[in-house]
KOLTORKE-922599 format. One record per residue (C-alpha): residue in one letter; x negated, z, y; chain; residue number from 1. Coordinates in nm, 4 decimals. Example, Ala and Ser with C-alpha at 12.3 -4.5 7.8 and 13.67 -1.06 7.14 Angstrom:
// residues 2
+---+----------+----------+----------+---+-----+
: r :        X :        Z :        Y : c :   k :
+---+----------+----------+----------+---+-----+
: A :  -1.2300 :   0.7800 :  -0.4500 : A :   1 :
: S :  -1.3670 :   0.7140 :  -0.1060 : A :   2 :
+---+----------+----------+----------+---+-----+
//
This chain:
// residues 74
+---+----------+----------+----------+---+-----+
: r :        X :        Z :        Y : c :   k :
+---+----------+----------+----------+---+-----+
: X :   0.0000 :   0.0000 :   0.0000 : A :   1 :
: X :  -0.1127 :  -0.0677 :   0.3433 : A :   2 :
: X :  -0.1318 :   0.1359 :   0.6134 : A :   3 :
: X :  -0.0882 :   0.0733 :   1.0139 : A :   4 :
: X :  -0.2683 :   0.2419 :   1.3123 : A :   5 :
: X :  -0.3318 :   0.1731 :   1.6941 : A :   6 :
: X :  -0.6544 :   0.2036 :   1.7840 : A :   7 :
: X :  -0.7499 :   0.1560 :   2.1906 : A :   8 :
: X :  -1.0403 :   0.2036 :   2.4053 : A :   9 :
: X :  -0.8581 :   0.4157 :   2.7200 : A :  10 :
: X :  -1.2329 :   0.6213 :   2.6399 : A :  11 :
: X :  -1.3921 :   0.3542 :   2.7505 : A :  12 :
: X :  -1.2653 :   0.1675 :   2.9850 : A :  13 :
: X :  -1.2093 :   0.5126 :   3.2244 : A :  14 :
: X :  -1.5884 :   0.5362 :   3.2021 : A :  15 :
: X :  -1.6287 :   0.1370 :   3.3255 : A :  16 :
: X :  -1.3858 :   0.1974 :   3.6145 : A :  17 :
: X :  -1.6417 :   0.4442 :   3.7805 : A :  18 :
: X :  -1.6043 :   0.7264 :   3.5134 : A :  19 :
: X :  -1.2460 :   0.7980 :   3.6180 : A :  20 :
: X :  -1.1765 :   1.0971 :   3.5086 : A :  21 :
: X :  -0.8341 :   1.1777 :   3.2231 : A :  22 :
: X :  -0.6512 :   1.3711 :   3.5222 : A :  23 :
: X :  -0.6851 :   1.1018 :   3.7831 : A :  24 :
: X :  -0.5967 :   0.7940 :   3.4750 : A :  25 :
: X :  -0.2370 :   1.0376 :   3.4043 : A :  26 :
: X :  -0.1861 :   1.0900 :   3.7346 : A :  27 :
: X :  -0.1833 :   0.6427 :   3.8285 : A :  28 :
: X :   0.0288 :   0.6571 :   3.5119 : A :  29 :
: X :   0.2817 :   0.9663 :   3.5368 : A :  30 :
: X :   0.1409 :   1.1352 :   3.2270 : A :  31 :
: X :   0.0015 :   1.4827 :   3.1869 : A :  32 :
: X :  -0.4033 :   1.4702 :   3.1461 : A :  33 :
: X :  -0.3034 :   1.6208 :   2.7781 : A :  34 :
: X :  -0.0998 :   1.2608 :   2.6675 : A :  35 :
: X :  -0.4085 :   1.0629 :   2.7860 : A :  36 :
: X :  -0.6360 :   1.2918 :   2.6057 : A :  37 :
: X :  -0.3868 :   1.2520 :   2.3004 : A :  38 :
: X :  -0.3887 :   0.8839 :   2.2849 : A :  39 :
: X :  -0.7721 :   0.8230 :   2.3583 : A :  40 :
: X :  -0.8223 :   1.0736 :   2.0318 : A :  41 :
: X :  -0.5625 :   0.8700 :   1.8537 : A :  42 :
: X :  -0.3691 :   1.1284 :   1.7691 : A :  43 :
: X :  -0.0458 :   1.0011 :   1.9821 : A :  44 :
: X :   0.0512 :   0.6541 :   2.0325 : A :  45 :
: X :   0.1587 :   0.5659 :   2.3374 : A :  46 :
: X :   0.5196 :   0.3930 :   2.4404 : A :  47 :
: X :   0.4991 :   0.0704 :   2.5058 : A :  48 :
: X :   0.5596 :   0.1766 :   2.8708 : A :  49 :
: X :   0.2736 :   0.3531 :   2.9304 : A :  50 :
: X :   0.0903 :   0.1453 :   2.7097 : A :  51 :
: X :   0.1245 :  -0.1220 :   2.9952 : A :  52 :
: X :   0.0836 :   0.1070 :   3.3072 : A :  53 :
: X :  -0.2386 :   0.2041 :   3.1236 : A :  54 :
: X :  -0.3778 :  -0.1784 :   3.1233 : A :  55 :
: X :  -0.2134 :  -0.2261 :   3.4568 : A :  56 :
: X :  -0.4322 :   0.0613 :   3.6287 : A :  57 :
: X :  -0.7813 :  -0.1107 :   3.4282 : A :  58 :
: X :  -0.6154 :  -0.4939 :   3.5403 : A :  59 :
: X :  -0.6770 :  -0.5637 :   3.1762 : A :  60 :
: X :  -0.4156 :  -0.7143 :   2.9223 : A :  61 :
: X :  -0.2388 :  -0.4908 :   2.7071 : A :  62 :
: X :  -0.4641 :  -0.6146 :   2.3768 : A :  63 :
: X :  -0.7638 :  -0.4769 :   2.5497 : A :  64 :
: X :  -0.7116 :  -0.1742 :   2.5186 : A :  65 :
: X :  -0.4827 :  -0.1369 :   2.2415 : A :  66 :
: X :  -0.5164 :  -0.2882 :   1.8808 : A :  67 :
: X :  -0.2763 :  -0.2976 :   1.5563 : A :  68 :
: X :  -0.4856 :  -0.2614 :   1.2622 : A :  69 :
: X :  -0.3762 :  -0.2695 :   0.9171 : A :  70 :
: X :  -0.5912 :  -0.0651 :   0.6669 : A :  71 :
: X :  -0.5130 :  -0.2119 :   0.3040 : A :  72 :
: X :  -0.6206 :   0.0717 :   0.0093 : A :  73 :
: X :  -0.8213 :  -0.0538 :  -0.2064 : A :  74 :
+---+----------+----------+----------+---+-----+
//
């Protein structure tokens, strides 16, 4: 059976936009500093909604930052 996950690089593209710190990326978004930490761990996956405000503050499309991956057991 296969399993899904997001994977994203919020980690690093906060550190390209002049090491912008998790506060100041929630606060451009409307999320608490604890969701982005979440989602850059992987441990939540963001709506769709913030999934775009967060590639709309970087100016990057939405499959920069976030991926689908399917991990197939083997």
């Amino acid at each position: 059976m296969s399993e899904y996950r997001i994977t994203n690089r919020v980690r690093e593209m906060r550190f390209f936009a002049h090491e912008m710190t998790q506060q100041e990326l929630a606060e451009r978004v409307g999320v608490t500093r604890q969701t982005i930490m979440a989602i850059e761990k992987g441990k939540y996956s963001p709506s769709l909604e913030v999934a775009f405000k967060i590639a709309q503050v970087f100016n990057q499309p939405l499959d920069a930052l976030f991926q689908y991956q399917c991990e197939i057991d083997r």
